[in-house]
C-alpha positions as CSV (number, residue, x, y, z in Angstrom):
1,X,-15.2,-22.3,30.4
2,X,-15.6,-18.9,32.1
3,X,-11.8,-18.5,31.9
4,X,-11.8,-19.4,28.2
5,X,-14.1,-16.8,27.2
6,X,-12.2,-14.5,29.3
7,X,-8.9,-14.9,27.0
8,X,-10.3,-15.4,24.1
9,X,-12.7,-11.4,24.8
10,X,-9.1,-10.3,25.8
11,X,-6.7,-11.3,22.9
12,X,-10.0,-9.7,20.6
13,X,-9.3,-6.7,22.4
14,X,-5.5,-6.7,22.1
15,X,-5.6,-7.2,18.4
16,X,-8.4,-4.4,18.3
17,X,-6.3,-1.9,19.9
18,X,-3.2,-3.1,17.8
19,X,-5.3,-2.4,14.4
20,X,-6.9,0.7,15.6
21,X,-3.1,2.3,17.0
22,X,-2.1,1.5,12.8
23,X,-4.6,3.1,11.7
24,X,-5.7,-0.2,9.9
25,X,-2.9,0.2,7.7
26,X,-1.0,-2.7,6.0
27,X,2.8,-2.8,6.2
28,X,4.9,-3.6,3.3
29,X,8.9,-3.7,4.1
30,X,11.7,-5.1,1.9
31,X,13.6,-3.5,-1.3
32,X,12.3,-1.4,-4.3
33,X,12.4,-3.8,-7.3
34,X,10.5,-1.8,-9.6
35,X,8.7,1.7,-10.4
36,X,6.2,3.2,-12.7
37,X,4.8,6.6,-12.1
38,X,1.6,4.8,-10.4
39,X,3.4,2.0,-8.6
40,X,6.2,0.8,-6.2
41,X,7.0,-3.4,-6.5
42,X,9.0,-4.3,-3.1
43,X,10.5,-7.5,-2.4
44,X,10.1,-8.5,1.6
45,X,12.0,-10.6,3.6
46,X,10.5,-13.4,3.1
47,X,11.2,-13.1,-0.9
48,X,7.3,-11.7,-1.5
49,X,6.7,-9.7,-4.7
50,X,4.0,-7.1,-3.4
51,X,3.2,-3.9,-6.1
52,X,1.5,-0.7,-4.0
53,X,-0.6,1.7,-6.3
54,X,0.6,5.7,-5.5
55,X,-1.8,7.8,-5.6
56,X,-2.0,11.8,-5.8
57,X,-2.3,11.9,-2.0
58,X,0.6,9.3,-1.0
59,X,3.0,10.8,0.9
60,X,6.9,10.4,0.7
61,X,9.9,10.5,3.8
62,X,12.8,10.0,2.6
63,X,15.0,9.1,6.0
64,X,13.3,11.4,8.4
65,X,12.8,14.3,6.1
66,X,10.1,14.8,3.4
67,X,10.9,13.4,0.5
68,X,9.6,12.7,-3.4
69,X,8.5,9.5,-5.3
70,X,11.7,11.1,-8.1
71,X,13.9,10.8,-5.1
72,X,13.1,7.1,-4.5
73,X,15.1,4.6,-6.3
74,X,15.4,1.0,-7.1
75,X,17.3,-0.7,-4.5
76,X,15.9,1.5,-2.0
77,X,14.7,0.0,1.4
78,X,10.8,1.0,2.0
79,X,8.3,0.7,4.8
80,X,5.1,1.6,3.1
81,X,1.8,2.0,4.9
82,X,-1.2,0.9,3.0
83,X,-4.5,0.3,2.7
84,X,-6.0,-2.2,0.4
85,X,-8.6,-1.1,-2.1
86,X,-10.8,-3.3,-3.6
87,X,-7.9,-6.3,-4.8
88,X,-5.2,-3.5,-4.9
89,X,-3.0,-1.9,-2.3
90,X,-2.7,1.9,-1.7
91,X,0.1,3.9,-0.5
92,X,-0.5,6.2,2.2
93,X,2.9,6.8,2.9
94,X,6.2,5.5,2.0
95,X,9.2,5.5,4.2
96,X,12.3,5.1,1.8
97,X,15.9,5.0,2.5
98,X,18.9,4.5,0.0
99,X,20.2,1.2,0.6
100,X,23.3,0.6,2.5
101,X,26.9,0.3,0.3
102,X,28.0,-3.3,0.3
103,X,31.3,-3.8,2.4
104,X,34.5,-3.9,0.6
105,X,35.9,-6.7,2.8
């Protein structure tokens, strides 16, 4: 019993220290399938429609380097981290790269 309780306090800690090291953020990853001036709709991996609100504070990388929500494009690959609002999600920052060519083989 004592060993159970043990584990279980420990994995509660592990998942503490993993939510606290993001921040709390939520991770979207996958492919811009859509834009407005207030939104981003990605697909993910597992074929997920998710649309993340931008706000006037999001923040944009494009690659490694500072980018602009005009630079990001549909097609694009993002890692966005959010934080959900109410029912909606919020960008904090996006992470956006231009999606690699398709082979000509």
């Amino acid at each position: 019993m004592n060993r159970r309780i043990f584990i279980a306090g420990m994995l509660l800690m592990c998942t503490l220290v993993f939510l606290h090291a993001h921040g709390g953020m939520i991770h979207v990853m996958g492919t811009v399938t859509a834009m407005t001036d207030n939104s981003v709709t990605v697909e993910t991996s597992d074929k997920k429609t998710v649309e993340v609100q931008l706000t006037e504070t999001t923040t944009f990388l494009n690659g490694s380097k500072p980018g602009t929500r005009k630079e990001m494009k549909v097609g694009d690959r993002v890692v966005i981290h959010a934080v959900k609002v109410k029912d909606a999600l919020q960008a904090h920052e996006v992470h956006f790269s231009q999606a690699a060519p398709a082979s000509s083989h």
